[in-house]
N, C-alpha and C positions, 0 to 999 in steps of 0.2 A: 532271448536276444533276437534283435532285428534280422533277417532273410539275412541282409546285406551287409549288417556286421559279423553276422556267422561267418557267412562267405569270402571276407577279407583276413577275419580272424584266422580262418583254414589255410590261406595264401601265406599267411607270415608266419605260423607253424609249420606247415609244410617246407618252403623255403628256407625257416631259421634265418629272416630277416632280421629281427630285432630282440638282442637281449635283454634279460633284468637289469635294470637300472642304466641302458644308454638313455643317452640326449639324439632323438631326431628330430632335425630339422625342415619343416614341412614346405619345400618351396611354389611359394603359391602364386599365379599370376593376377588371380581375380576371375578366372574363369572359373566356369561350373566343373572342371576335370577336381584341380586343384584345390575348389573353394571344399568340395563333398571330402578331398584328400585330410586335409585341417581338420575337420568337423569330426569327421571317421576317427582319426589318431587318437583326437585330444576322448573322445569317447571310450576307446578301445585301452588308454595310458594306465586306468588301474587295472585291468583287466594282467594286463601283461606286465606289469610295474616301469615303463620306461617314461621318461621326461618329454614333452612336444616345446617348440619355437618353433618360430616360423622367421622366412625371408622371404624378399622379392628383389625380382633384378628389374630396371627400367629400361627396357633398350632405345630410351628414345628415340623410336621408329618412326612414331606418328602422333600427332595432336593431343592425342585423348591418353598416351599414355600416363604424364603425370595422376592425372582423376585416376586412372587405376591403380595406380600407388599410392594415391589418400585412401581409397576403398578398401585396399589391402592392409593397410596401418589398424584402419578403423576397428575394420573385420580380427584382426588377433588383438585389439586392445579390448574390444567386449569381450572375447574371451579370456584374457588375464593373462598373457601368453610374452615372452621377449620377442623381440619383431628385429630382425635388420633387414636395411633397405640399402640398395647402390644403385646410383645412375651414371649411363656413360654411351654414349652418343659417337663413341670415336668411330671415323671409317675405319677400314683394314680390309685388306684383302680377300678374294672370295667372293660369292653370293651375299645376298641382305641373309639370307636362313644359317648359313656357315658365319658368321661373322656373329650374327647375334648368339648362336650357340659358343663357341669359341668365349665370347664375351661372359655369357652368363657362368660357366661353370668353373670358367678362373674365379668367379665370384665364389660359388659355392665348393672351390677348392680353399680360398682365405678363409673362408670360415671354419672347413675342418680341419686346417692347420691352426687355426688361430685358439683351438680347443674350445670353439662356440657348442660344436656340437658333434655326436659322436657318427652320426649318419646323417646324408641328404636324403629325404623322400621326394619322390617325382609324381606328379598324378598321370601318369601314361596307363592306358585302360587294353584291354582286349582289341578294341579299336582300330586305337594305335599301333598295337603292336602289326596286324594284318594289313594296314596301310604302310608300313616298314616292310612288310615282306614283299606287297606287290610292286612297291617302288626298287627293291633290289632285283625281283625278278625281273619287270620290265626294262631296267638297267644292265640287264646281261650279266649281274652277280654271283660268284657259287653259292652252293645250296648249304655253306654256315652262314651266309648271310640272311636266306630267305627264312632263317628260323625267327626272325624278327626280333625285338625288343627282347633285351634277358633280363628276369627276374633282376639278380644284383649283380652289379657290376663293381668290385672293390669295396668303398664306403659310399654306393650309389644304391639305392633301393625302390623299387615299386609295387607298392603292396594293392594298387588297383588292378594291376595286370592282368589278371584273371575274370575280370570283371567287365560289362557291356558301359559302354557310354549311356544308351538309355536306361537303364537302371539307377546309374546315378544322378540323372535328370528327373526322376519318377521321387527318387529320394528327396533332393534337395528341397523339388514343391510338396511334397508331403508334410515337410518339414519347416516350412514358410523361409527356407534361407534363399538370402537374395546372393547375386553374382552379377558379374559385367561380360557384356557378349565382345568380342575381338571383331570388328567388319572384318580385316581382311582373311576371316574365315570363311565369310560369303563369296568371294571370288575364287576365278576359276586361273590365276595368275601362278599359284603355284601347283606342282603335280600332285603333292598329299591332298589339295582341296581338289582335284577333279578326281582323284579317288575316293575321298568320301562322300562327294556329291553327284556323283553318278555313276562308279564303278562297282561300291556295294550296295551302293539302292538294287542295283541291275541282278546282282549277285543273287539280293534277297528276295528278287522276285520268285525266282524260280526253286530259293528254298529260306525258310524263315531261320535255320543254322545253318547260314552260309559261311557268317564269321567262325564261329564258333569251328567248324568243319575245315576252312584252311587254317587256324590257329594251330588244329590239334596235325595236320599234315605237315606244317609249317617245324612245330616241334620234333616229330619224329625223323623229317630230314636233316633238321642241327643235328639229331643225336646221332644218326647216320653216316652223319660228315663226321663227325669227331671218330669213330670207327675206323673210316677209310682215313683220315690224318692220321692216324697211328700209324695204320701200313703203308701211307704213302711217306711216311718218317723214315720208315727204317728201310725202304727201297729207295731215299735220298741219299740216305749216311753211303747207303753200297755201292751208289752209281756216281758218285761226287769223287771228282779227279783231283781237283784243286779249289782254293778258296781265298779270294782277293779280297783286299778291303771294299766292302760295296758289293760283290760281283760272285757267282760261284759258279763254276765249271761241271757239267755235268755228260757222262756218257753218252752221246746220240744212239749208238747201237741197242744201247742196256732200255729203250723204251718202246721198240720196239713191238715188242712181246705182250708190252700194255694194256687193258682195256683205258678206252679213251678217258672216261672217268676217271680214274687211276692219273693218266699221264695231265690229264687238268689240273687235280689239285698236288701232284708233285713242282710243275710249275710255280702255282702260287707260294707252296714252303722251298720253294728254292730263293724264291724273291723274301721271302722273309727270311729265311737262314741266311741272306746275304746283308742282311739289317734293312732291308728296302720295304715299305710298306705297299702289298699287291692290291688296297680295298677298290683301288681305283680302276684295275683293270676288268676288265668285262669278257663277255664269251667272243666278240669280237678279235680281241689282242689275242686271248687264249687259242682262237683257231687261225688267228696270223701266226703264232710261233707253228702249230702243228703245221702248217703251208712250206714257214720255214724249213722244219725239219724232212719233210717228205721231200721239197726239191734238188737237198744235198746240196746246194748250191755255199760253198768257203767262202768269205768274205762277206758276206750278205747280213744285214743288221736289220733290225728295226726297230722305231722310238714309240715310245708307252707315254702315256699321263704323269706326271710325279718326277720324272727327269729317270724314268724306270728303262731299258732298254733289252733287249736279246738279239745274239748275234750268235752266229756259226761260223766256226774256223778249225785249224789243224788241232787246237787244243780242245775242241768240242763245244756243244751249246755253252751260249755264258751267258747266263739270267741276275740282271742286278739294276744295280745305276750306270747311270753312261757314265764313261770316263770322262776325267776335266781334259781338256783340250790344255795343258798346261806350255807353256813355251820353254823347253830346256835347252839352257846354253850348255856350253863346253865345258866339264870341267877337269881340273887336275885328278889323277889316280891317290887319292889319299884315303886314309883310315884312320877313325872311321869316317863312315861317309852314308847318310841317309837323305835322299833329294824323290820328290815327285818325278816320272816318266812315263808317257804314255799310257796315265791311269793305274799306274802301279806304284811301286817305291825300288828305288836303287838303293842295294845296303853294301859296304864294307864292312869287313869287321876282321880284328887280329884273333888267332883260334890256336887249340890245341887243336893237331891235326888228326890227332886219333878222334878225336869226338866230333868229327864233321860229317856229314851227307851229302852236303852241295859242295860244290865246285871250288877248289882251291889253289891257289896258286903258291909260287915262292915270291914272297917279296920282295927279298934283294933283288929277285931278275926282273921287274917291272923296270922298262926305259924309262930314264928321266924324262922324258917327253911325252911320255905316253898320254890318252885323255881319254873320260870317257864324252862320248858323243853319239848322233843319231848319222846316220851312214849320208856317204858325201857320194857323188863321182868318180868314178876311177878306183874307189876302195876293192880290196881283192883280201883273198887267205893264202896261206900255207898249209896245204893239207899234207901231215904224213904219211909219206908211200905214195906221194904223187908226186911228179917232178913238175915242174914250174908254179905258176899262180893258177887260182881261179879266182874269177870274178865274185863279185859279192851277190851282184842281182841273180846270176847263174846257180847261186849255192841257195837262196833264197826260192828259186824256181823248182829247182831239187827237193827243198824237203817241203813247198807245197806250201808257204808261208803266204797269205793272201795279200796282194798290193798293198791295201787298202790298211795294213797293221807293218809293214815294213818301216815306215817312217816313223812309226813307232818304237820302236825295240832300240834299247841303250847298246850303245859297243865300248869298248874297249880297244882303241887303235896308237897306232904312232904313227905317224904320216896317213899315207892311205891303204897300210897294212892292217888289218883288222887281227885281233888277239886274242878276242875274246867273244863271245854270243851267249846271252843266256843260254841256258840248257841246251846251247847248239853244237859248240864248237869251243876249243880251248888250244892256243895255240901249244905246240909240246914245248917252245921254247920257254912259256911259265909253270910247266909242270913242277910237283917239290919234289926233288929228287932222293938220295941219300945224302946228311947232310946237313937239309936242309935247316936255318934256324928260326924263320919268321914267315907262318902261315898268315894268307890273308883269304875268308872266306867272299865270294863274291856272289851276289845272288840282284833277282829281280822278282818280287812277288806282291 
């Protein structure tokens, strides 16, 4: 067998890319990555018993793409092959490189929904994958990103991945197959082509496995990060206070003790254990939150990429999404009762009161006028075993509540008597006493 089918063959063994008897889908652009990808497969299909088709997506980006979709047609019609093709030119959001990616792989997501085919193959080379790493690095990425390109991704696969881009340029002319060159690979407009065109040239001067030498660096830092993502897992579950929709609270004190590595990538699975995607944040952001937390400074927030944010207050670091700024009117004390506030949800609910933990009240003793609302003027408490009123802002000053989340936090009042505070305050006049027959639980989370 040929060098270079060996050496692909060992890529999809190793990996256990592709079983007996799937259908893979070879998605081909007309480039020489791709064209060698096709060629490779449909070669390697008895070998391994699996079925080849091929697709092309057309992003009509430029001029000449159509011609590379007749080329592509042609090219799997001499080989005897099922071909699908889609075109679609829509803008959308993003970069031209994000938008046409987005575009393409909804494509060959219809497909292996549509039971075309059991896997998409990619022609992403060794290359590639070291120009993914040095773009994450230079972007200030953690080091599971700078692991570059992975083998398979779900039913996504790359079985040149292992393999040099010139080697399969050396193949294709060996082999008289023709291919169509992409111009805007010639320019220096995007950051992958000034790293392929001057950054590993540079590279290889000073060693001819240069690629090859950050690939295998590249790998053993993924599998490094995945190491520390275990223990920085289970040093989240421990230090994690609380857990908002969006948002999770996390111990300031408990990260102290840290190596800064460690408290890096607890960050990041904090924004993901709060369902927020961190890929966008950089060492940048990551050393603003460490800023944060060393100045101690309550109140203080700051905004991320993605609508991503972290902020410090009496509750602790909170790493998530920003809150919606929602506008909450006044409303009646009823039950139940679930509304937006403050980036949180205000719940009612009727309860047996032995199975409760949060804060309860009697519900007959709520005033017919009661409301819940956001604090006015002149609001003030009743604290037991204190004779007269205190102020609202005065109790707020007390337990060290930041301005900046006051305006925030739902009440509980009838006039300008405050009732109720989340987990602050509960006036004794709603306590459930003996007696009592209609628990109402009241919560903010």
């Amino acid at each position: 067998m040929n060098p270079l089918l060996k050496a692909v063959s060992s890529t999809i063994r190793k990996r256990k890319m592709i079983a007996h008897g799937q259908i893979v889908c070879a998605a081909i652009s007309g480039g020489p990555d791709s064209t060698a990808l096709l060629f490779i497969l449909n070669e390697l299909k008895e070998t391994f018993g699996f079925r080849v088709k091929a697709c092309h997506f057309d992003h009509a980006l430029r001029s000449g793409s159509s011609g590379d979709a007749r080329f592509a047609e042609k090219m799997v019609e001499r080989l005897g092959l099922e071909f699908a093709m889609e075109r679609d030119g829509s803008p959308g959001g993003g970069s031209i490189q994000s938008q046409a990616r987005e575009r393409r792989y909804r494509f060959f997501k219809k497909l292996l929904d549509s039971g075309y085919a059991d896997l998409v193959a990619t022609g992403h080379t060794l290359d590639d994958s070291v120009e993914t790493s040095i773009m994450w690095m230079l972007r200030g990425a953690g080091p599971g990103a700078f692991g570059g390109v992975p083998h398979v991704r779900e039913k996504y696969v790359r079985p040149l991945l292992d393999t040099r881009r010139s080697a399969l340029l050396s193949w294709l002319e060996r082999n008289d197959i023709e291919y169509v060159i992409d111009p805007t690979n010639d320019t220096d407009k995007y950051l992958r082509n000034r790293i392929r065109r001057h950054v590993i040239p540079a590279l290889e001067i000073q060693s001819h496995k240069a690629v090859e030498a950050v690939a295998r660096l590249a790998g053993l830092v993924k599998d490094q990060s995945l190491i520390l993502e275990s223990m920085a897992n289970e040093k989240l579950t421990a230090i994690t206070e609380k857990k908002y929709a969006g948002r999770l609270v996390v111990k300031p004190a408990a990260l102290d003790g840290e190596p800064e590595a460690m408290r890096l990538v607890i960050y990041r699975m904090a924004f993901r254990s709060a369902g927020a995607d961190p890929s966008k944040l950089s060492f940048k952001h990551l050393d603003a939150i460490e800023s944060l937390l060393s100045s101690r400074t309550l109140g203080r927030s700051l905004d991320f990429p993605g609508g991503l944010c972290a902020r410090l207050d009496h509750e602790g670091l909170t790493l998530g999404y920003r809150p919606k700024h929602e506008t909450f009117r006044e409303t009646g004390v009823t039950c139940p009762l679930q509304t937006p506030v403050g980036g949180r949800t205000l719940r009612t609910c009727f309860v047996d009161s032995e199975k409760v933990k949060g804060q309860i009240i009697d519900a007959e003793k709520a005033p017919s006028g009661a409301l819940f609302r956001t604090r006015n003027p002149g609001d003030f408490l009743r604290i037991k075993g204190m004779s007269g009123r205190k102020k609202l802002k005065t109790f707020f000053i007390d337990r060290k509540i930041p301005s900046g989340m006051r305006d925030r936090i739902p009440l509980m009042a009838c006039g300008s008597e405050i009732l109720w505070i989340p987990d602050l305050f509960l006036a004794p006049s709603l306590l459930a006493g003996v007696g009592a027959r209609k628990f109402m639980e009241l919560s903010w989370d």
